[in-house]
N, C-alpha and C positions, 0 to 999 in steps of 0.2 A: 417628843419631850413629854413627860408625862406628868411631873411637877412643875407645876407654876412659880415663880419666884412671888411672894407676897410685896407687895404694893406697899409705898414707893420703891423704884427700884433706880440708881444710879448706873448708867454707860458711861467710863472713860477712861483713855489709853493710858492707862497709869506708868508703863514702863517711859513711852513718852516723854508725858508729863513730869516724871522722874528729873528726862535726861537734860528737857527744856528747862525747867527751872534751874537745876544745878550749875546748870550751862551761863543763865542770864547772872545768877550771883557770884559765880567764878569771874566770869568778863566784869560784871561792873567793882567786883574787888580789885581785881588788880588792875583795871584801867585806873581806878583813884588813889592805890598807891602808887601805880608809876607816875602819877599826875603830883604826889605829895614829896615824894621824892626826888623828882627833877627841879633844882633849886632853881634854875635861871628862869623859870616859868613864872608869871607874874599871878596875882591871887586871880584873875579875871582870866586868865590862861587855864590854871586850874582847876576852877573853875566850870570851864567850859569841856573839860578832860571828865570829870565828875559828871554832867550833864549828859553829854555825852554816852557814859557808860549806863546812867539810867535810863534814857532813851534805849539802847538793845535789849536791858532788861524787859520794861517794858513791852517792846515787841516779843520777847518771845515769853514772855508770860502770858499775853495776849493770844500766842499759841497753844500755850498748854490749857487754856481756860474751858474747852471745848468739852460738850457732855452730852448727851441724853438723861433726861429724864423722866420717865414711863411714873404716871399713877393714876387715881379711878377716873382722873375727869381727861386723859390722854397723855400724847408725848410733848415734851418741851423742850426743843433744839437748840443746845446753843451752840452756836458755831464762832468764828475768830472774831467778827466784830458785830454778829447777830443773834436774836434771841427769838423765835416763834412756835407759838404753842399750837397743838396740830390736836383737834377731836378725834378719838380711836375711828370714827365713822369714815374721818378723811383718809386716812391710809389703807389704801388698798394695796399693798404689796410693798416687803423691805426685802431688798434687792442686797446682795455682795458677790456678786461674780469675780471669778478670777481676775485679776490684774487689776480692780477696781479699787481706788484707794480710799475709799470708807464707803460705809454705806450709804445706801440712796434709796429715801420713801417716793413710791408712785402714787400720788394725790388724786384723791375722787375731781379736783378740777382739772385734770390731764396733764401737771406739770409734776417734778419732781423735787425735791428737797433734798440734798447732800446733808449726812448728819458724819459730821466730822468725829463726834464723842466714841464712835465706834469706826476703829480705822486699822488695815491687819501692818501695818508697819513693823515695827520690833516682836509684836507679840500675835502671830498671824492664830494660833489657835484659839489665844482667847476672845480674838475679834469674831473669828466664826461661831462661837460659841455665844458670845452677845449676839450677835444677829439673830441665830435659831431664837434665841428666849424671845426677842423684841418683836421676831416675825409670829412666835407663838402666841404672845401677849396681842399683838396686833389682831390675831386671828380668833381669839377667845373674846376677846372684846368685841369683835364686830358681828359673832355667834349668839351674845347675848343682845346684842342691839338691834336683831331682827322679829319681828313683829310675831 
């Protein structure tokens, strides 16, 4: 890769993200009109049909919320219900092998980090293609942090 993308840079599965959202506001729509609709249902019935339908929302918004974001001071993960910021120093290698369902930073303290934000599910090229950039930004930055 020989251009850099300039900082900040946002990762995330947008086609996804797309299908989860649409998905959560389809479901809680029409769970609260079949919920308004069905007369013999008391208000506390409906309630709970309404409730309900934003509770799945919710979860999979929850899904789609997932990101990468690379800029000067490192990467910031945010995964389904976590958030943690990683110094360019920490990552030593961003991993997407085949079969592998998003990427995975290998941490200067031997453990690894799943970044959900980039994941080749619906859209397998452009997830490879994030990787390259985030493994190149990983590597540019750890080039200039050496003494």
């Amino acid at each position: 890769m020989s251009e850099l993308p300039a900082l900040p840079v946002t990762f995330r599965p947008g086609r996804t993200r797309a299908v989860l959202l649409t998905a959560g506001v389809a479901i809680f729509v029409v769970i609260t009109t079949v919920a308004m609709l069905l007369e013999q249902l008391t208000p506390g019935e409906k309630l709970s049909f309404v409730f309900t339908g934003a509770i799945l929302f919710a979860v999979l918004a929850l899904l789609a919320r997932v990101k990468v974001v690379a800029d000067e001071s490192g990467v910031t993960v945010v995964n389904i219900v976590s958030r943690r910021h990683l110094e360019w120093a920490e990552i030593l290698q961003v991993n997407l092998r085949p079969g592998d369902p998003w990427v995975f930073l290998n941490l200067s303290d031997g453990t690894s980090q799943p970044a959900l934000g980039i994941q080749p599910g619906i859209a397998k090229e452009r997830a490879i293609a994030d990787a390259r950039t985030l493994r190149a930004l990983a590597e540019d930055r750890s080039l200039r942090d050496l003494p």
